[in-house]
N, C-alpha and C positions, 0 to 999 in steps of 0.2 A: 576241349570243345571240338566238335566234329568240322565248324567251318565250311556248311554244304553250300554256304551263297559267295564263298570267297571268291573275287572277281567281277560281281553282277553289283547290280546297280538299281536302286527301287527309290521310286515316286510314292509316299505314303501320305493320304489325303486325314487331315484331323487328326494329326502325329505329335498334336502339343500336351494332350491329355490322354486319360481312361484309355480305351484298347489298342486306339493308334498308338498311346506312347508307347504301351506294351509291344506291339509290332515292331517298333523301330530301333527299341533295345535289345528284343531278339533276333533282329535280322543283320541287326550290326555287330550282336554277339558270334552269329554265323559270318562273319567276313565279310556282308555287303552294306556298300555304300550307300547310305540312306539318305535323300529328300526328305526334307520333317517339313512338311506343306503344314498351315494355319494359318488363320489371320488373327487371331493371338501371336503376335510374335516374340513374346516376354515368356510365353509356356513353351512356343519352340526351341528359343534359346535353349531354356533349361534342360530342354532333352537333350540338343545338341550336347552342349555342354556335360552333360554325365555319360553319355556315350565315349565322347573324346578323354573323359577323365579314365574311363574304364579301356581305353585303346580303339577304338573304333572311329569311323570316319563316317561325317555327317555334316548336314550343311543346312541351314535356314532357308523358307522359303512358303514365301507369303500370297501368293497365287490366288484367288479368288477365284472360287471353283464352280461359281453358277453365270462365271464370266469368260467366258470361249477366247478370245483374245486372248485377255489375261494368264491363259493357262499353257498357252504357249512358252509363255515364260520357264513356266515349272518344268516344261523338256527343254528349254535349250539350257537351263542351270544344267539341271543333271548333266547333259554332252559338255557343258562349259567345262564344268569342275570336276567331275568324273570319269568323264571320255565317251561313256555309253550312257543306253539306258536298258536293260532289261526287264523292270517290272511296273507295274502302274498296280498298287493296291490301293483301294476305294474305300477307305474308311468313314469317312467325317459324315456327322450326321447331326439331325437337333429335332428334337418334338412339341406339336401345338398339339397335345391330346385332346378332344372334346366327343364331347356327342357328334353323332351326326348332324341331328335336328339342329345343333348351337353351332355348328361348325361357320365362320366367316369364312369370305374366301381368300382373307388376306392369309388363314391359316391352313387352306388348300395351299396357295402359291407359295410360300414360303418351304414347306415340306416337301413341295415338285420340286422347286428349283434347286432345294440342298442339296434331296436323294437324286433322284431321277437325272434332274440334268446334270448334277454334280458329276454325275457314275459319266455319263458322254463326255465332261468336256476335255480335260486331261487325255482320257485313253484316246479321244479322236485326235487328237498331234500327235500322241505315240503312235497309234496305227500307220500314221501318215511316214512316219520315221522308221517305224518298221518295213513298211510295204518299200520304200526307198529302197531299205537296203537289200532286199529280196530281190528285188527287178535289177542290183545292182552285179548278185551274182551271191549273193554275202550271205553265210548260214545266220539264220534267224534264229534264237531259241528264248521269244518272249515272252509273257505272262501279263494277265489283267487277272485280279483277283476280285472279285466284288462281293462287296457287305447287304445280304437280303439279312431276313427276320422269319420267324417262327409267325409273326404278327402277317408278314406277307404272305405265307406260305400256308395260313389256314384262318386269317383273321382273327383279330384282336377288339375287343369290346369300348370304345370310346376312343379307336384310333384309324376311322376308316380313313382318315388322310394320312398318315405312315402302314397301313397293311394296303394299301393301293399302290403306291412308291415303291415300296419293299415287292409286292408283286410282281412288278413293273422290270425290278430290278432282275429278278429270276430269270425272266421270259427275255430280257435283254441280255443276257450273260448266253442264253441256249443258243440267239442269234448272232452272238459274235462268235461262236465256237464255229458253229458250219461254218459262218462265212470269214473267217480269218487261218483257219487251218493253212489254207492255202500258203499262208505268209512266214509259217513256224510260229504262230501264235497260241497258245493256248486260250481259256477264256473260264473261271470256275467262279465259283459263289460260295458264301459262308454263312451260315445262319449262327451267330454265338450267343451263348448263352453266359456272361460271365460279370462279375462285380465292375460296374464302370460308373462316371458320374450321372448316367443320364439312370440307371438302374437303382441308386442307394438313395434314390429323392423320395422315392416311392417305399415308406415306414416301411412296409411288413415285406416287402423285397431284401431291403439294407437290413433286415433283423437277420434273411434266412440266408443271405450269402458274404455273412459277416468274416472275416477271417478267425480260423479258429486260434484260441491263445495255447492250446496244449500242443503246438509248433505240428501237429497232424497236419495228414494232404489239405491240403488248399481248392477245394472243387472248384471254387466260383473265381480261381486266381487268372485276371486275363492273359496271360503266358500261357496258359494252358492252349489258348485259341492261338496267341501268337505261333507257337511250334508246329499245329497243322500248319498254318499260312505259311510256316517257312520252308516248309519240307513244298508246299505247292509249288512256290518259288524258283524252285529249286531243277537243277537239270534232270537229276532223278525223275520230277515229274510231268516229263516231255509227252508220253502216253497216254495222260489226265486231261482232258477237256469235257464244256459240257456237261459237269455235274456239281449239284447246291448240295453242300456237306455244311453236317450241327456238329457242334462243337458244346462240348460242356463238361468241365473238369477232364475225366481218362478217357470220354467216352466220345466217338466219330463215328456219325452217320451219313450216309447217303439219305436224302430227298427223293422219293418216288413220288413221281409230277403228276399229272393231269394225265389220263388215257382215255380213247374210247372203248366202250364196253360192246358186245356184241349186235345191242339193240335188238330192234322188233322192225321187223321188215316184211311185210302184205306185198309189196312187187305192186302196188297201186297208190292212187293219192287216196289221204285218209279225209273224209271228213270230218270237220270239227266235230261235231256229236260222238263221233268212234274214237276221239284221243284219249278220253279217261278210260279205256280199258286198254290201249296200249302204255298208259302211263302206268298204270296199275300193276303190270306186268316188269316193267322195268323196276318200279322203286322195288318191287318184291325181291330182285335179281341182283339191285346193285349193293356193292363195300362201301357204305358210309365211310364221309370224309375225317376227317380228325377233325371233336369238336373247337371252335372259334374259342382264342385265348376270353376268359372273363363269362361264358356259359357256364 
């Protein structure tokens, strides 16, 4: 084993199941000391637990991640029991899919507060810890990794409250890259696409990323996703910030985001009456987005 995280030390949020745990046994298989944040703590055991059985070092840690206080906690364990902290990866997440039209908004807030604020509250004590030790004199070489969606990044059909989040999550990851560089931060995004609990609920998903039995590659196996995230982790990737990468089975993409296009420029104000033939003009000019997942 190459051992590219040996020495560093990661905060993994939703480490007790599906991708997170995937994450936290290949980050520990690489040498780093892993945080298995949940509040399941009978599922984090267990990771811990197989990790340590397998030689790796990990620790429990139950952190309530839509609770800002609370998450302070999860950085001073990692400095308590492992000395540092290097990484804050943003896993944990939960779904209220609905219509729009049916949507409560008990099931708008509950999907803000998991993704959205989940993604701030941990990494803002990290940042706070990191920017210390910057001002302190002290090389920095950090990492925030965060979990968007293919649902965020081109919308999903009965999930406008997790492709908002997920959104949400992108456009947050771009603004902590400019504005953390400064501190030897990085700041990247993951879009995965891989067999986890929250994916095999959904029949004809669980049929199509079933593991195969003739022992062939494994596309939909979350390790797949976990080994980018390790290598991001990693000192190697101190010159990566700033970009939302897909992940699914062999294959890694970059996200090409949002741009503006040349547009239609008269050097006047237009009047309402004259905007459908400058509209006209444009829709004929522009790259169609990627259609919304369930179109």
């Amino acid at each position: 084993m190459s051992e590219i995280l040996k020495g560093r030390v990661a905060i993994i949020t939703g480490a007790g199941g599906g991708l997170g745990a995937a994450h936290a046994r290949v980050f520990a298989a690489e040498g780093c000391a892993v945080v298995v944040n949940d509040i399941n703590t009978e599922a984090a055991q267990a990771v811990v637990d197989e990790i340590a059985a397998a030689g790796g070092k990990a620790t429990v840690n139950s952190s309530d991640i839509t609770n800002y206080d609370d998450c302070l906690n999860a950085v001073k364990q990692a400095i308590d029991e492992f000395g540092d902290l290097h990484i804050v990866l943003n896993n944990a997440g939960i779904n209220r899919d609905r219509m729009f039209a049916s949507m409560t908004e008990q099931e708008w807030d509950a999907i803000m507060a998991v993704h959205l604020k989940g993604h701030f509250c941990i990494a803002s004590h990290a940042v706070h810890y990191w920017r210390g030790q910057a001002k302190e004199g002290k090389e920095v070489d950090a990492r925030i990794i965060n979990t968007t969606s293919g649902a965020g990044l081109q919308g999903s059909i009965g999930q406008s409250n997790y492709a908002a989040a997920k959104a949400g999550i992108a456009a947050l990851t771009l603004n902590q890259a400019a504005e953390l560089g400064r501190y030897g931060i990085t700041a990247n995004a993951i879009a995965p696409s891989a067999r986890t609990g929250m994916t095999t609920a959904v029949p004809e998903m669980a049929e199509r990323m079933k593991k195969p039995e003739d022992g062939s590659f494994d596309h939909f196996a979350p390790e797949n996703v976990s080994n980018v995230l390790a290598w991001l982790a990693s000192s190697d990737a101190a010159h990566v910030t700033g970009r939302v990468f897909e992940a699914e089975g062999g294959r890694i993409c970059i996200c090409d985001g949002w741009r503006t296009t040349d547009g239609v420029d008269r050097g006047a104000a237009w009047a309402p009456a004259e905007i459908g033939e400058a509209m006209q003009e444009l829709l004929a000019k522009e790259v169609p987005a990627q259609k919304v997942w369930g179109t």
